[in-house]
C-alpha positions in Angstrom: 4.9 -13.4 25.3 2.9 -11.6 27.1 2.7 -10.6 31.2 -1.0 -9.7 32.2 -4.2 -9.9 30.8 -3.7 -7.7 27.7 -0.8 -5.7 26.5 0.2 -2.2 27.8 1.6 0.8 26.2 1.1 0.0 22.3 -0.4 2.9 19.7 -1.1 3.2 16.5 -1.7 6.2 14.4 -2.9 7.0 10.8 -1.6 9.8 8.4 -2.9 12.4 10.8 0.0 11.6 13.6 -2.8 10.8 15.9 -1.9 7.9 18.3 -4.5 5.9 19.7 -4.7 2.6 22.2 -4.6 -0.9 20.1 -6.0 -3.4 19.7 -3.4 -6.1 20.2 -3.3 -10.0 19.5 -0.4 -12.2 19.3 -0.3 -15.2 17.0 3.2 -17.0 17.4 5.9 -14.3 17.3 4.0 -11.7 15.2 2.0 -8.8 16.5 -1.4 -7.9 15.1 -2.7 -4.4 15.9 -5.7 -2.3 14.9 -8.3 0.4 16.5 -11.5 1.7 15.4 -10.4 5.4 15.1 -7.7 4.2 12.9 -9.1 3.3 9.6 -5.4 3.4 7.5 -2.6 2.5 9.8 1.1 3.9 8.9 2.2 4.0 12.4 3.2 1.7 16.0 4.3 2.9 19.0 5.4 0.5 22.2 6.1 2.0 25.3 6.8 5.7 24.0 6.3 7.6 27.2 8.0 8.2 30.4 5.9 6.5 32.2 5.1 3.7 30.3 5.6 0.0 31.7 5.0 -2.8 29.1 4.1 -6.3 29.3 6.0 -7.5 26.4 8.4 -10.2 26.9 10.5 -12.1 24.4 10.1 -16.3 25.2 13.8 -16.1 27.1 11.7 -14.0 29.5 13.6 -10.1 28.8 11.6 -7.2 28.2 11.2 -6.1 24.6 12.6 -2.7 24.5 10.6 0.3 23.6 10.2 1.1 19.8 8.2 3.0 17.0 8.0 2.6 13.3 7.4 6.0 12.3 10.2 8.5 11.8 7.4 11.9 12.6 9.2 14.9 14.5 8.2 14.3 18.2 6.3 17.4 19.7 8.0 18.2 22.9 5.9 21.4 23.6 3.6 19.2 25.4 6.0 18.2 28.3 5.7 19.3 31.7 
């Protein structure tokens, strides 16, 4: 379930390791997720960040835990 208006922290990238802000909606217990600069998804991220704070929740009302689909070597050259 979700906690606010729309969900928080989710990406998606194509081949080109880009990540981008989703397009979320949640039908039952799946997750849908899209963007316009994303023509050929192959990659999810949720809550992959420091910072982030989600707004996912499972229907017992925990937090669903940060994840990612893709197995890409992260770039760490980029953190200050």
């Amino acid at each position: 379930m979700l906690k606010g208006d729309k969900p928080k922290e989710i990406f998606i990238a194509g081949a080109d390791k880009v990540f981008y802000p989703a397009t979320v909606k949640i039908k039952g217990n799946k997750i849908f997720v899209s963007s316009k600069q994303v023509k050929a998804p192959v990659a999810v991220r949720y809550q992959f960040s420091n910072a982030g704070l989600g707004n996912l929740f499972s229907k017992g009302g925990l937090p669903v835990a940060p994840f990612r689909t893709d197995a890409w070597e992260l770039d760490t050259s980029k953190i200050k």
